[in-house]
C-alpha positions, 0 to 999 in steps of 0.5 A: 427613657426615664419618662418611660420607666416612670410611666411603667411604675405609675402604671403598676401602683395604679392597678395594685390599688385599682384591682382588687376588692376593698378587703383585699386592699387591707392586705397592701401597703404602699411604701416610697422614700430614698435609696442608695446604690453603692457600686464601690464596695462590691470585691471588684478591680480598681476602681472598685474595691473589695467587698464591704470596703468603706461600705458606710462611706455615704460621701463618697460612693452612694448614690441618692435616688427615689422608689416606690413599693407595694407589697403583699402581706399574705400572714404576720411574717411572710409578704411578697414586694415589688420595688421601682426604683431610680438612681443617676450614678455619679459616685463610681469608686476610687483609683489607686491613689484613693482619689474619687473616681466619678461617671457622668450621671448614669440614670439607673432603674431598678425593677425587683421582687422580693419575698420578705420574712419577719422575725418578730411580729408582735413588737413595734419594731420588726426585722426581717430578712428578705430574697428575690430577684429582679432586672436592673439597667444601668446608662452606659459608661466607661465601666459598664460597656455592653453596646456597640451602638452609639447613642444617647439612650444605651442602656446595659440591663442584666438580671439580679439575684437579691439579698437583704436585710431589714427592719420595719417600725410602726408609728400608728396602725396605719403608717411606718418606716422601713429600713432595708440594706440589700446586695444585688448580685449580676453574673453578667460582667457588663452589669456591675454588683453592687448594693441598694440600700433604702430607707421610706415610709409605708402606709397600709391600703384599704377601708379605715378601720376606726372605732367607728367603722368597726362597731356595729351601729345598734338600736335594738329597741329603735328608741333613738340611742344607740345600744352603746350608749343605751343602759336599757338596750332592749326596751325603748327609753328616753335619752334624759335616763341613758335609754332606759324608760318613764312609763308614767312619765314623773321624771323618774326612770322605771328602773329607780321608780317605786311605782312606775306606773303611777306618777308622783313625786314619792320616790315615783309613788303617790303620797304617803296618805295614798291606799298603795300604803295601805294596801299590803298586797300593794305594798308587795308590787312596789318591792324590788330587787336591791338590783336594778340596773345589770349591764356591760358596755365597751369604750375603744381606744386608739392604736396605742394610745389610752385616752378617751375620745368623744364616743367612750366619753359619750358612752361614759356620760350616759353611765354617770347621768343614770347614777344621779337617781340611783342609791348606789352605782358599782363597776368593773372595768376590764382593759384590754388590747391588741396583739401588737407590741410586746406583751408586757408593754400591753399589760401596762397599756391595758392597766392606764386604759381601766384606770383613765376610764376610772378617773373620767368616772371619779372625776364627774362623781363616782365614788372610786371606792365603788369602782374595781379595775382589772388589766388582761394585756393581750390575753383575751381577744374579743376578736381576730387579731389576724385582722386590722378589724380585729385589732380595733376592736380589742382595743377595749375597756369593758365595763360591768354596771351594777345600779342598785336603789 
């Protein structure tokens, strides 16, 4: 029977994965642990007790067992589960004398759905209450006698309504802990009340989405760099100058060359005896804006987190190797994030995400004096916080570059 049971409940987890496109799997998690099933504190006759008596007396009337989960998030509040779960009942109640009554190891199975409702939402820690239903077999016992049949295997099973409260924490964007104390109430007397309470770790289905499956991975002028890493994205370059272009090739990059078409070493334009000088309608071709770099690019963080990997890093560098050539360098750093968690505590995330993008700057030497930094928190999404895409990519500094020679 318990090889039955066990089989039935890998079979249902297999196809929760199995049948449904990928997007459609980012809306499961898959959730196992421990649970706990009280018959004791349930109102009933000796030896049970009355309802909620000695209700946290974990020694002496619960039951430890195991179950799987997986549920179905349909918004941020509302989700539908389905639980398998598996007990050996020993633990039964008390006699009058308060002395421990116990049963032979009764194997136990629970099959249950549940509808559940969040309270909150945006914190790290989410109650939430939650009702259903579901159908649950008890071996039978001295206190639970249904069949008249002599056998090994007797099982007595009766239908439940169910109650429950619960609260869910996320450790990462993908993993968390659930906590859930629920009442199983059966109107078959030869099915005992009682209550369930479990405690596992979920983990979200689907594609990861890292920084680097969400990005989208562009080279606009196909010069080899990508557009995220590219201070010159729509004009192919070289990746000594952070993808911007040396036409005439006197290692001095377009945007900083006085003469970009003409190689030499003063200031990329030929000797002060050259005609250029002499020249004045010359001498206004190689005027240029104060301005010559003008750009925006974006860093992404982990779940939580405001430390910088090798991909901001990378992005970071080419910044601080094309500031070497330029007079002066100017940035604004914007930091943002998700919706998740509470919103002053994202307001300060975003404030250590701006300035550890600033220090990286200071640090490889950029004045800090030249460098501005401004946190928004939640308040200004770039994309769907609705969805596990979305969220990775407000996780964000966004730069504005101003070089100028």
């Amino acid at each position: 029977m318990k090889q039955f049971y066990y089989l039935i409940a890998f079979c249902v987890l297999v196809n929760l994965q199995n049948g449904y496109s990928q997007s459609e799997l980012s809306r499961w998690s898959f959730e196992a642990g421990v649970n706990y099933v009280n018959v004791y504190s349930v109102g009933e006759d000796t030896p049970q007790g009355e309802f909620f008596d000695e209700y946290f007396n974990i020694n002496d009337h619960w039951n430890l067992g195991t179950y799987f989960a997986g549920t179905r998030s349909f918004s941020d509040r509302l989700s539908l589960t389905a639980k398998v779960s598996f007990n050996e009942i020993s633990k039964w109640g008390e006699d009058g004398n308060d002395v421990s009554v116990f049963v032979d190891h009764l194997e136990y199975y629970g099959l249950d759905g549940m509808v559940n409702f969040k309270i909150l939402t945006k914190s790290k820690l989410k109650p939430y209450v939650a009702i259903g239903g579901g159908y649950t077999w008890i071996e039978e016992g001295p206190y639970n006698t249904y069949s008249t049949k002599e056998s090994d295997d007797d099982f007595v099973g009766a239908g439940t309504v169910n109650g429950a409260l619960g609260l869910t924490y996320d450790i990462t964007d993908r993993f968390g802990v659930n906590l859930q104390f629920a009442y199983k109430h059966s109107f078959k007397e030869y099915l005992t009340k009682h209550f369930q309470n479990s405690v596992g770790v979920y983990y979200n289905l689907g594609k990861s989405t890292s920084k680097e499956e969400t990005k989208e991975v562009l080279d606009t002028d196909n010069d080899g760099i990508e557009d995220a890493y590219d201070l010159c994205p729509e004009v192919a370059g070289k990746k000594e100058f952070a993808g911007c272009p040396d036409t005439d090739n006197d290692g001095i990059p377009d945007s900083l060359d006085k003469c970009p078409n003409e190689k030499n070493i003063d200031g990329g334009c030929p000797s002060s005896k050259s005609s250029i000088q002499e020249t004045p309608s010359n001498t206004n071709n190689i005027e240029k804006s104060p301005v010559v770099i003008d750009t925006q690019k974006t860093v992404y963080f982990e779940y939580n987190s405001a430390s910088l990997d090798n991909n901001a890093k990378g992005i970071l560098d080419a910044i601080i190797e094309m500031s070497k050539n330029a007079d002066t360098i100017t940035l604004k750093i914007d930091g943002h994030t998700d919706n998740t968690g509470e919103e002053t505590f994202n307001k300060s995330l975003s404030i250590n995400r701006a300035n550890n993008v600033k220090d990286y700057l200071v640090t490889h030497g950029i004045k800090s004096e030249n460098i501005t930094t401004n946190s928004f928190g939640e308040s200004q999404p770039s994309a769907d916080n609705s969805t596990e895409k979305g969220r990775a990519l407000n996780r964000r500094a966004k730069l504005t570059i101003k070089i100028f020679h």
